[in-house]
C-alpha angles and dihedrals in degrees: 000000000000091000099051094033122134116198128229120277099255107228115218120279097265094051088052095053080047110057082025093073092035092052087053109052076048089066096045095059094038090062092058081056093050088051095041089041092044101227127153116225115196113190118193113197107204134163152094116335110272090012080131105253094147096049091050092048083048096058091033094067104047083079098067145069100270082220109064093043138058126190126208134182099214109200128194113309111280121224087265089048085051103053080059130068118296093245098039086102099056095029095047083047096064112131123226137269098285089025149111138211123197116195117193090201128007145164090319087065090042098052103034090048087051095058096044094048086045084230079123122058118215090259101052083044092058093044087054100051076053096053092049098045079052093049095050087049106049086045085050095051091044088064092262117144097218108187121182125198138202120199104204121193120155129247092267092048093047096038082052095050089041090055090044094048093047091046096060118059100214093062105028087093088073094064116086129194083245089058086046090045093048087054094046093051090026093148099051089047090051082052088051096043090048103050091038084053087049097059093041099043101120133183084222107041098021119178123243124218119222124215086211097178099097124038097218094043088050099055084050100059089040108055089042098061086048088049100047082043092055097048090052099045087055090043087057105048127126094027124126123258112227118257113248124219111244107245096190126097113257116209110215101250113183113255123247105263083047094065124098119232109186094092115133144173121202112239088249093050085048102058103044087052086043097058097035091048094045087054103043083046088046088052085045094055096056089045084053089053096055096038092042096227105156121219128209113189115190129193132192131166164127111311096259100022102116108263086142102057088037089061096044099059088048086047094047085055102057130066106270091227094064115047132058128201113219107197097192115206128167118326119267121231097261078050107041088049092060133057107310089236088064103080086056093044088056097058098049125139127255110237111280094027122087124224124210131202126211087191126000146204091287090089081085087066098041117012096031090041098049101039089043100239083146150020133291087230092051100042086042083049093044104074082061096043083051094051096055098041085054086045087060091054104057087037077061086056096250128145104241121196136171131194134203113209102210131189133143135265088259103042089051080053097052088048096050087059096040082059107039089048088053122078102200088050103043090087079072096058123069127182077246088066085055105039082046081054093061086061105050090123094057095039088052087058099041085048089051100055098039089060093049094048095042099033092115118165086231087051115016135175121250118198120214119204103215111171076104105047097190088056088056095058100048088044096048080041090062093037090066105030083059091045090056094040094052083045100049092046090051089059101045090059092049 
Protein backbone atom coordinates (compact mmCIF):
# COMPACT_ATOMS: atom_id res chain seq x y z
CA UNK A 1 0.00 0.00 0.00
CA UNK A 2 1.64 3.23 1.56
CA UNK A 3 5.32 1.72 0.98
CA UNK A 4 4.97 0.74 -2.80
CA UNK A 5 2.88 3.34 -3.54
CA UNK A 6 3.42 5.63 -6.84
CA UNK A 7 1.76 8.81 -6.83
CA UNK A 8 -0.26 10.19 -9.39
CA UNK A 9 1.47 12.14 -12.54
CA UNK A 10 0.62 15.83 -11.52
CA UNK A 11 -0.76 17.48 -14.47
CA UNK A 12 0.39 21.45 -14.99
CA UNK A 13 -1.39 24.21 -13.06
CA UNK A 14 -3.92 25.12 -15.77
CA UNK A 15 -5.06 21.51 -16.33
CA UNK A 16 -5.61 21.28 -12.75
CA UNK A 17 -8.08 24.80 -12.51
CA UNK A 18 -9.68 23.09 -15.50
CA UNK A 19 -10.82 19.71 -14.53
CA UNK A 20 -10.92 21.39 -10.99
CA UNK A 21 -13.92 23.35 -11.79
CA UNK A 22 -15.37 20.48 -13.97
CA UNK A 23 -14.88 17.91 -11.10
CA UNK A 24 -16.91 20.41 -8.79
CA UNK A 25 -20.18 21.30 -10.52
CA UNK A 26 -19.96 17.22 -10.81
CA UNK A 27 -20.23 17.01 -7.49
CA UNK A 28 -22.94 19.37 -7.18
CA UNK A 29 -25.07 17.65 -9.13
CA UNK A 30 -24.05 14.51 -7.91
CA UNK A 31 -25.14 15.39 -4.75
CA UNK A 32 -29.04 16.09 -6.10
CA UNK A 33 -28.60 12.05 -7.43
CA UNK A 34 -27.31 10.80 -3.90
CA UNK A 35 -30.37 12.47 -2.30
CA UNK A 36 -32.91 11.35 -5.16
CA UNK A 37 -31.22 7.93 -5.26
CA UNK A 38 -31.06 7.71 -1.13
CA UNK A 39 -27.76 6.67 -0.65
CA UNK A 40 -25.84 7.23 2.03
CA UNK A 41 -22.22 8.35 1.29
CA UNK A 42 -19.60 8.05 4.47
CA UNK A 43 -15.96 9.86 3.78
CA UNK A 44 -13.17 9.12 6.17
CA UNK A 45 -10.45 11.55 5.97
CA UNK A 46 -7.26 9.76 7.27
CA UNK A 47 -3.45 10.51 6.98
CA UNK A 48 0.02 12.14 8.41
CA UNK A 49 -0.41 15.34 11.04
CA UNK A 50 -0.63 18.65 9.07
CA UNK A 51 -1.05 16.74 5.86
CA UNK A 52 -3.96 19.19 5.51
CA UNK A 53 -7.27 17.01 6.14
CA UNK A 54 -9.08 19.70 7.67
CA UNK A 55 -8.33 22.36 4.92
CA UNK A 56 -9.48 19.81 2.03
CA UNK A 57 -12.88 18.88 3.98
CA UNK A 58 -13.14 22.31 4.24
CA UNK A 59 -13.03 23.09 0.04
CA UNK A 60 -14.67 20.10 -0.64
CA UNK A 61 -17.56 21.09 0.81
CA UNK A 62 -18.14 24.52 -0.55
CA UNK A 63 -19.31 22.68 -3.42
CA UNK A 64 -22.57 21.07 -1.72
CA UNK A 65 -25.73 21.74 -0.45
CA UNK A 66 -24.67 22.60 3.84
CA UNK A 67 -28.06 20.49 4.49
CA UNK A 68 -27.62 17.22 3.34
CA UNK A 69 -23.97 16.94 4.89
CA UNK A 70 -22.22 17.27 8.44
CA UNK A 71 -18.80 17.36 9.02
CA UNK A 72 -16.96 16.15 12.33
CA UNK A 73 -13.31 16.10 13.49
CA UNK A 74 -13.37 12.89 15.54
CA UNK A 75 -10.41 12.91 17.98
CA UNK A 76 -8.99 9.86 20.07
CA UNK A 77 -11.71 8.03 22.04
CA UNK A 78 -12.63 10.09 25.61
CA UNK A 79 -13.06 8.17 28.93
CA UNK A 80 -17.17 8.11 28.13
CA UNK A 81 -16.35 6.91 24.50
CA UNK A 82 -14.16 4.14 26.25
CA UNK A 83 -16.81 2.40 28.87
CA UNK A 84 -19.00 1.66 24.97
CA UNK A 85 -18.07 -0.59 22.08
CA UNK A 86 -15.01 0.18 20.22
CA UNK A 87 -16.86 0.90 17.18
CA UNK A 88 -20.43 3.05 19.09
CA UNK A 89 -18.78 6.25 17.99
CA UNK A 90 -18.45 5.47 14.04
CA UNK A 91 -21.28 3.37 13.91
CA UNK A 92 -23.61 5.86 15.92
CA UNK A 93 -22.00 8.68 13.23
CA UNK A 94 -23.51 7.09 10.06
CA UNK A 95 -25.25 9.61 7.91
CA UNK A 96 -28.81 9.01 6.33
CA UNK A 97 -30.13 7.69 3.30
CA UNK A 98 -29.17 11.24 0.63
CA UNK A 99 -26.44 12.18 2.94
CA UNK A 100 -23.03 12.48 3.56
CA UNK A 101 -20.78 12.29 6.41
CA UNK A 102 -17.42 13.58 6.35
CA UNK A 103 -14.91 12.30 9.43
CA UNK A 104 -11.66 14.14 9.87
CA UNK A 105 -10.10 10.93 11.88
CA UNK A 106 -11.64 7.54 12.37
CA UNK A 107 -11.01 4.01 13.33
CA UNK A 108 -7.75 4.04 11.33
CA UNK A 109 -6.39 6.86 14.07
CA UNK A 110 -7.84 4.95 16.78
CA UNK A 111 -6.31 1.60 15.97
CA UNK A 112 -3.22 2.45 14.71
CA UNK A 113 -2.66 4.95 17.87
CA UNK A 114 -3.48 2.33 19.91
CA UNK A 115 -0.59 -0.02 18.58
CA UNK A 116 1.90 2.43 18.62
CA UNK A 117 1.05 3.66 22.29
CA UNK A 118 0.90 -0.18 23.22
CA UNK A 119 -2.28 0.75 24.74
CA UNK A 120 -3.38 -1.89 22.36
CA UNK A 121 -1.89 -5.64 22.52
CA UNK A 122 -1.38 -7.53 19.17
CA UNK A 123 -4.44 -9.40 19.74
CA UNK A 124 -6.97 -6.51 20.45
CA UNK A 125 -5.31 -4.96 17.57
CA UNK A 126 -6.18 -7.85 15.32
CA UNK A 127 -9.80 -8.07 16.65
CA UNK A 128 -10.12 -4.71 15.88
CA UNK A 129 -8.83 -4.77 12.19
CA UNK A 130 -11.76 -7.61 12.29
CA UNK A 131 -14.17 -5.62 13.59
CA UNK A 132 -13.51 -2.93 11.13
CA UNK A 133 -13.28 -5.05 8.12
CA UNK A 134 -16.72 -6.22 9.59
CA UNK A 135 -17.99 -2.70 10.02
CA UNK A 136 -17.07 -1.49 6.11
CA UNK A 137 -18.79 -4.60 4.92
CA UNK A 138 -21.98 -4.69 6.67
CA UNK A 139 -22.32 -0.37 5.61
CA UNK A 140 -21.52 -1.45 2.20
CA UNK A 141 -24.40 -4.40 2.07
CA UNK A 142 -26.69 -2.30 3.48
CA UNK A 143 -26.39 0.08 0.12
CA UNK A 144 -23.63 2.75 2.04
CA UNK A 145 -20.53 4.38 -0.38
CA UNK A 146 -17.77 4.27 2.23
CA UNK A 147 -14.81 6.00 0.87
CA UNK A 148 -11.57 6.23 2.90
CA UNK A 149 -8.93 8.52 2.27
CA UNK A 150 -5.20 8.79 3.04
CA UNK A 151 -3.57 11.88 2.85
CA UNK A 152 0.27 10.89 2.21
CA UNK A 153 3.28 13.67 2.62
CA UNK A 154 6.69 12.54 3.40
CA UNK A 155 8.87 13.12 6.71
CA UNK A 156 10.65 16.62 5.10
CA UNK A 157 7.31 17.97 4.03
CA UNK A 158 5.58 17.13 7.65
CA UNK A 159 8.54 18.05 9.70
CA UNK A 160 8.26 21.77 7.32
CA UNK A 161 4.34 22.34 8.06
CA UNK A 162 5.01 21.18 12.07
CA UNK A 163 7.77 23.94 12.37
CA UNK A 164 5.25 26.73 10.38
CA UNK A 165 2.29 25.97 12.47
CA UNK A 166 4.42 26.15 15.86
CA UNK A 167 6.03 29.28 14.78
CA UNK A 168 2.88 31.23 14.45
CA UNK A 169 0.67 31.61 17.59
CA UNK A 170 -2.25 31.62 16.21
CA UNK A 171 -1.77 27.90 14.71
CA UNK A 172 0.66 26.11 17.18
CA UNK A 173 -2.48 24.83 18.97
CA UNK A 174 -3.02 22.50 16.08
CA UNK A 175 -0.05 20.70 16.63
CA UNK A 176 -0.25 17.97 19.04
CA UNK A 177 2.67 15.97 20.76
CA UNK A 178 1.18 12.93 18.69
CA UNK A 179 1.75 14.91 15.47
CA UNK A 180 5.18 15.72 16.88
CA UNK A 181 5.65 11.99 17.91
CA UNK A 182 4.52 10.65 14.37
CA UNK A 183 7.16 12.89 12.88
CA UNK A 184 9.66 11.90 15.19
CA UNK A 185 9.06 8.18 14.58
CA UNK A 186 7.78 8.91 11.27
CA UNK A 187 9.27 5.16 9.61
CA UNK A 188 7.87 2.79 12.11
CA UNK A 189 4.27 4.76 11.80
CA UNK A 190 4.39 4.43 8.00
CA UNK A 191 4.97 0.61 8.91
CA UNK A 192 1.80 0.83 11.24
CA UNK A 193 -0.42 2.88 8.76
CA UNK A 194 0.56 0.27 5.70
CA UNK A 195 -0.02 -2.62 6.99
CA UNK A 196 -3.26 -1.19 8.85
CA UNK A 197 -4.29 0.04 5.20
CA UNK A 198 -3.39 -3.97 3.85
CA UNK A 199 -5.82 -5.74 6.07
CA UNK A 200 -8.48 -3.20 5.54
CA UNK A 201 -8.11 -2.74 1.88
CA UNK A 202 -11.68 -3.77 0.67
CA UNK A 203 -13.20 -4.10 -2.72
CA UNK A 204 -16.01 -2.53 -1.18
CA UNK A 205 -14.80 -0.08 0.82
CA UNK A 206 -11.04 0.35 -1.03
CA UNK A 207 -8.51 3.08 0.30
CA UNK A 208 -7.51 5.58 -1.49
CA UNK A 209 -4.01 6.97 -1.45
CA UNK A 210 -3.47 11.26 -1.49
CA UNK A 211 -0.77 12.95 -3.16
CA UNK A 212 -1.11 15.86 -0.11
CA UNK A 213 1.61 17.95 -1.19
CA UNK A 214 -0.40 20.58 -3.18
CA UNK A 215 -3.85 21.92 -2.13
CA UNK A 216 -5.23 22.13 -5.35
CA UNK A 217 -3.80 18.65 -6.46
CA UNK A 218 -5.05 17.38 -3.71
CA UNK A 219 -8.84 18.54 -4.12
CA UNK A 220 -8.48 17.04 -7.57
CA UNK A 221 -7.69 13.81 -6.76
CA UNK A 222 -9.82 13.96 -4.40
CA UNK A 223 -13.38 15.03 -6.00
CA UNK A 224 -12.73 12.82 -8.71
CA UNK A 225 -12.53 9.57 -6.71
CA UNK A 226 -16.07 10.79 -4.89
CA UNK A 227 -17.31 11.43 -8.04
CA UNK A 228 -16.28 8.12 -9.86
CA UNK A 229 -17.47 6.64 -6.69
CA UNK A 230 -20.93 8.35 -7.02
CA UNK A 231 -21.61 7.39 -10.66
CA UNK A 232 -20.87 3.62 -9.80
CA UNK A 233 -22.87 3.36 -6.56
CA UNK A 234 -25.80 4.54 -8.48
CA UNK A 235 -24.86 2.25 -11.31
CA UNK A 236 -25.07 -0.63 -8.79
CA UNK A 237 -28.09 -0.17 -7.12
CA UNK A 238 -30.63 -2.50 -6.77
CA UNK A 239 -28.34 -5.42 -7.02
CA UNK A 240 -28.18 -8.19 -4.44
CA UNK A 241 -25.57 -8.42 -1.97
CA UNK A 242 -24.15 -11.81 -1.73
CA UNK A 243 -25.27 -14.05 1.32
CA UNK A 244 -22.45 -14.70 3.77
CA UNK A 245 -21.86 -18.10 5.59
CA UNK A 246 -22.26 -17.75 9.09
CA UNK A 247 -18.57 -18.46 10.82
CA UNK A 248 -19.86 -18.61 14.45
CA UNK A 249 -20.64 -21.67 16.33
CA UNK A 250 -24.26 -22.32 16.54
CA UNK A 251 -25.47 -24.31 19.77
CA UNK A 252 -28.53 -26.72 18.84
CA UNK A 253 -31.71 -24.82 20.81
CA UNK A 254 -35.54 -26.99 20.44
CA UNK A 255 -37.69 -25.54 18.29
CA UNK A 256 -41.13 -23.83 19.44
CA UNK A 257 -43.70 -26.42 18.88
CA UNK A 258 -41.00 -28.78 20.80
CA UNK A 259 -41.27 -26.95 23.98
CA UNK A 260 -43.44 -28.05 26.91
CA UNK A 261 -45.81 -25.60 28.41
CA UNK A 262 -47.27 -27.06 31.32
CA UNK A 263 -44.69 -25.65 33.69
CA UNK A 264 -46.20 -23.93 36.96
CA UNK A 265 -45.23 -22.28 40.49
CA UNK A 266 -47.76 -22.06 43.32
CA UNK A 267 -48.38 -18.23 44.50
CA UNK A 268 -46.68 -19.07 47.66
CA UNK A 269 -43.55 -20.70 45.81
CA UNK A 270 -43.58 -17.38 43.61
CA UNK A 271 -43.27 -15.09 45.86
CA UNK A 272 -40.53 -16.50 48.15
CA UNK A 273 -38.23 -17.02 44.77
CA UNK A 274 -39.40 -13.71 43.77
CA UNK A 275 -38.12 -11.84 46.76
CA UNK A 276 -34.69 -14.07 47.29
CA UNK A 277 -33.81 -13.75 43.40
CA UNK A 278 -34.68 -9.54 43.20
CA UNK A 279 -32.15 -9.07 46.24
CA UNK A 280 -29.18 -11.36 45.26
CA UNK A 281 -29.67 -9.48 41.54
CA UNK A 282 -29.91 -6.11 43.44
CA UNK A 283 -26.24 -7.14 45.44
CA UNK A 284 -24.93 -8.26 41.70
CA UNK A 285 -25.65 -4.98 40.19
CA UNK A 286 -23.71 -3.10 42.46
CA UNK A 287 -20.87 -5.67 42.09
CA UNK A 288 -21.35 -4.91 37.72
CA UNK A 289 -20.96 -1.25 38.39
CA UNK A 290 -17.69 -1.50 40.15
CA UNK A 291 -16.31 -4.10 38.01
CA UNK A 292 -17.78 -2.26 34.52
CA UNK A 293 -19.13 -5.14 33.11
CA UNK A 294 -21.78 -3.97 30.80
CA UNK A 295 -25.32 -6.04 30.44
CA UNK A 296 -27.61 -6.28 27.32
CA UNK A 297 -31.06 -8.01 28.10
CA UNK A 298 -33.13 -8.87 25.04
CA UNK A 299 -36.55 -9.82 24.84
CA UNK A 300 -38.65 -11.30 21.99
CA UNK A 301 -41.96 -12.88 21.99
CA UNK A 302 -45.52 -13.79 21.26
CA UNK A 303 -47.95 -10.44 21.26
CA UNK A 304 -49.50 -11.06 25.03
CA UNK A 305 -46.82 -13.28 26.49
CA UNK A 306 -45.48 -11.14 29.32
CA UNK A 307 -42.79 -9.59 28.24
CA UNK A 308 -43.92 -6.83 30.10
CA UNK A 309 -44.23 -8.25 33.48
CA UNK A 310 -41.04 -10.31 32.74
CA UNK A 311 -39.17 -7.19 32.29
CA UNK A 312 -40.61 -5.43 35.30
CA UNK A 313 -39.46 -8.08 38.14
CA UNK A 314 -35.78 -8.00 36.52
CA UNK A 315 -36.21 -3.78 36.51
CA UNK A 316 -37.51 -3.63 40.28
CA UNK A 317 -34.10 -5.60 41.19
CA UNK A 318 -31.58 -3.38 39.88
CA UNK A 319 -30.47 0.57 41.13
CA UNK A 320 -32.53 2.83 39.26
CA UNK A 321 -29.77 4.81 38.47
CA UNK A 322 -28.27 2.37 36.66
CA UNK A 323 -30.60 0.49 34.11
CA UNK A 324 -32.67 1.73 31.24
CA UNK A 325 -35.78 -0.06 29.49
CA UNK A 326 -35.79 0.36 25.75
CA UNK A 327 -39.32 -0.52 24.50
CA UNK A 328 -38.49 -0.66 20.79
CA UNK A 329 -41.59 0.10 18.30
CA UNK A 330 -41.45 0.85 14.51
CA UNK A 331 -38.56 2.71 13.26
CA UNK A 332 -38.77 6.51 12.94
CA UNK A 333 -37.88 8.17 9.83
CA UNK A 334 -34.22 9.27 10.87
CA UNK A 335 -34.20 5.37 11.86
CA UNK A 336 -35.67 3.88 9.61
CA UNK A 337 -33.26 6.00 6.85
CA UNK A 338 -29.94 4.50 8.40
CA UNK A 339 -28.61 0.75 9.00
CA UNK A 340 -31.33 -1.10 10.72
CA UNK A 341 -28.79 -1.97 13.61
CA UNK A 342 -28.53 2.18 14.43
CA UNK A 343 -31.16 2.76 16.17
CA UNK A 344 -29.80 -0.26 18.76
CA UNK A 345 -26.18 1.02 18.73
CA UNK A 346 -27.41 4.08 19.79
CA UNK A 347 -29.00 2.86 22.91
CA UNK A 348 -26.05 0.85 24.27
CA UNK A 349 -24.96 0.73 27.92
CA UNK A 350 -22.26 2.27 29.34
CA UNK A 351 -20.25 -0.08 30.83
CA UNK A 352 -21.69 -1.11 34.42
CA UNK A 353 -25.07 -0.34 33.59
CA UNK A 354 -27.48 -3.01 31.87
CA UNK A 355 -29.65 -2.25 29.11
CA UNK A 356 -33.02 -4.06 28.47
CA UNK A 357 -35.13 -4.46 25.25
CA UNK A 358 -38.67 -4.73 25.11
CA UNK A 359 -38.26 -5.79 21.29
CA UNK A 360 -34.81 -6.09 19.32
CA UNK A 361 -33.23 -6.03 16.19
CA UNK A 362 -34.66 -9.32 15.34
CA UNK A 363 -37.55 -7.73 13.97
CA UNK A 364 -35.24 -7.57 10.80
CA UNK A 365 -35.45 -11.18 10.72
CA UNK A 366 -39.87 -11.57 11.71
CA UNK A 367 -41.91 -8.47 11.60
CA UNK A 368 -39.82 -6.73 8.85
CA UNK A 369 -39.58 -10.13 6.94
CA UNK A 370 -43.25 -11.08 7.04
CA UNK A 371 -44.92 -7.68 6.49
CA UNK A 372 -42.24 -6.91 3.72
CA UNK A 373 -40.69 -3.81 5.15
CA UNK A 374 -37.59 -5.21 3.54
CA UNK A 375 -36.20 -7.20 1.34
CA UNK A 376 -35.95 -10.89 1.07
CA UNK A 377 -31.60 -10.31 0.42
CA UNK A 378 -31.27 -8.03 3.65
CA UNK A 379 -33.54 -10.10 6.19
CA UNK A 380 -31.64 -13.54 4.57
CA UNK A 381 -27.96 -11.19 5.33
CA UNK A 382 -29.14 -10.11 8.78
CA UNK A 383 -28.73 -13.21 10.93
CA UNK A 384 -25.23 -12.81 10.01
CA UNK A 385 -25.14 -9.15 10.48
CA UNK A 386 -26.84 -10.16 14.29
CA UNK A 387 -24.50 -12.44 15.02
CA UNK A 388 -21.59 -10.16 14.53
CA UNK A 389 -23.11 -7.04 16.20
CA UNK A 390 -23.70 -9.31 19.21
CA UNK A 391 -19.93 -10.64 18.56
CA UNK A 392 -18.79 -6.99 19.10
CA UNK A 393 -20.44 -6.88 22.23
CA UNK A 394 -18.96 -9.65 24.09
CA UNK A 395 -15.97 -8.84 22.53
CA UNK A 396 -16.85 -5.43 24.64
CA UNK A 397 -16.95 -7.40 27.35
CA UNK A 398 -20.67 -7.19 27.88
CA UNK A 399 -23.14 -10.06 29.24
CA UNK A 400 -25.73 -10.61 26.24
CA UNK A 401 -29.12 -12.51 26.83
CA UNK A 402 -32.18 -13.09 24.87
CA UNK A 403 -35.28 -14.25 25.84
CA UNK A 404 -38.33 -16.03 23.94
CA UNK A 405 -41.32 -15.40 25.32
CA UNK A 406 -43.28 -18.57 24.50
CA UNK A 407 -47.31 -19.44 24.93
CA UNK A 408 -49.47 -21.21 23.06
CA UNK A 409 -52.08 -20.33 20.27
CA UNK A 410 -55.04 -20.64 23.12
CA UNK A 411 -53.63 -18.99 25.98
CA UNK A 412 -52.69 -15.62 23.49
CA UNK A 413 -56.40 -15.99 22.69
CA UNK A 414 -57.62 -15.98 26.25
CA UNK A 415 -55.33 -12.82 26.87
CA UNK A 416 -56.46 -10.96 24.03
CA UNK A 417 -60.02 -11.17 25.53
CA UNK A 418 -58.99 -10.61 29.05
CA UNK A 419 -57.59 -7.31 27.54
CA UNK A 420 -59.85 -6.25 25.22
CA UNK A 421 -62.92 -6.87 28.10
CA UNK A 422 -61.06 -4.86 30.39
CA UNK A 423 -61.04 -1.22 30.18
CA UNK A 424 -58.01 -0.38 32.04
CA UNK A 425 -56.09 -3.04 29.84
CA UNK A 426 -57.57 -2.28 25.92
CA UNK A 427 -54.98 0.30 25.45
CA UNK A 428 -52.79 -3.05 25.26
CA UNK A 429 -54.58 -4.55 22.47
CA UNK A 430 -54.39 -3.09 18.74
CA UNK A 431 -56.36 -4.47 15.50
CA UNK A 432 -52.28 -5.27 14.56
CA UNK A 433 -52.24 -8.06 17.74
CA UNK A 434 -54.83 -9.41 16.22
CA UNK A 435 -54.00 -9.21 12.43
CA UNK A 436 -50.12 -10.69 13.86
CA UNK A 437 -52.41 -13.35 15.40
CA UNK A 438 -53.77 -14.58 11.80
CA UNK A 439 -50.06 -15.47 10.99
CA UNK A 440 -48.86 -17.56 13.98
CA UNK A 441 -48.02 -20.18 11.81
CA UNK A 442 -45.63 -17.96 9.61
CA UNK A 443 -44.16 -16.06 12.52
CA UNK A 444 -43.34 -19.81 14.39
CA UNK A 445 -41.35 -20.61 11.41
CA UNK A 446 -39.68 -17.23 10.91
CA UNK A 447 -38.89 -17.47 14.90
CA UNK A 448 -37.46 -20.96 14.32
CA UNK A 449 -35.38 -20.33 12.20
CA UNK A 450 -34.25 -17.22 13.55
CA UNK A 451 -33.19 -19.15 16.93
CA UNK A 452 -31.38 -21.81 15.09
CA UNK A 453 -29.48 -19.32 12.87
CA UNK A 454 -28.67 -16.57 16.03
CA UNK A 455 -28.26 -19.35 19.29
CA UNK A 456 -24.34 -18.41 19.76
CA UNK A 457 -22.66 -19.48 22.89
CA UNK A 458 -21.41 -15.62 23.21
CA UNK A 459 -24.93 -14.66 22.73
CA UNK A 460 -27.55 -17.56 23.24
CA UNK A 461 -31.36 -17.78 23.29
CA UNK A 462 -33.07 -18.44 26.25
CA UNK A 463 -36.80 -19.68 26.03
CA UNK A 464 -39.11 -18.74 28.46
CA UNK A 465 -42.21 -20.95 29.02
CA UNK A 466 -44.95 -18.36 29.86
CA UNK A 467 -48.41 -20.00 29.96
CA UNK A 468 -47.50 -19.50 33.66
CA UNK A 469 -46.27 -15.99 33.85
CA UNK A 470 -44.94 -16.20 37.28
CA UNK A 471 -42.68 -19.30 36.06
CA UNK A 472 -41.26 -17.08 33.37
CA UNK A 473 -40.09 -14.71 35.53
CA UNK A 474 -38.24 -17.03 38.13
CA UNK A 475 -36.94 -18.77 35.51
CA UNK A 476 -35.68 -15.43 33.41
CA UNK A 477 -34.58 -14.25 37.34
CA UNK A 478 -32.19 -17.20 37.59
CA UNK A 479 -31.03 -16.87 33.66
CA UNK A 480 -29.47 -13.61 34.36
CA UNK A 481 -28.39 -13.82 37.82
CA UNK A 482 -26.08 -17.22 36.35
CA UNK A 483 -25.00 -15.34 33.46
CA UNK A 484 -23.52 -12.51 35.83
CA UNK A 485 -22.18 -14.93 38.32
CA UNK A 486 -20.14 -17.18 35.46
CA UNK A 487 -19.09 -13.70 34.20
CA UNK A 488 -17.93 -12.13 37.48
CA UNK A 489 -15.98 -15.26 38.42
CA UNK A 490 -14.20 -15.19 34.87
CA UNK A 491 -13.04 -12.12 35.61
CA UNK A 492 -11.99 -12.58 38.64
CA UNK A 493 -9.64 -15.29 37.43
CA UNK A 494 -8.24 -12.95 34.51
Amino acid sequence: MLKDWNKPERPSDEEIDTRLKIARENLTRNQIKVKEGKIPVFVIFEGWGAAGKGSLVGRIIKNMDPRFFNVESVKYSTDEEKRRPFLYKYFTRIPEQGEFAFLDGGWMRDIVGGKMSGELSDKEYRKRVDSTKRFERTLADNGYLVMKFFFQIDKHEQKKRLETLLADDTTNWRVSKHDLKQNKKYDEYLEAFDSFMYDTNLSNAPWYMIDAKERKWAELQILDIINQGIETALLNQGHAVPILQNTFALKKIPKLSEVSLDKKLTDEEYKEELDKLQKKLGRLHNELYQKRIPVIIGYEGWDAAGKGGNIKRIAEALDARGYVVNPIASPEPHEKARHFLWRFWTRLPKSGHVAIFDRTWYGRVMVERLEGFCSENDWQRAYNEINEFEKELHDWGAIVIKFWVQIDKDTQLERFTLRQNTPEKRWKITDEDWRNRDKWDDYETAVDEMLEKTNTSFAPWHILESNDKKYARIKALKIVIKAIEDKLEQVEKN
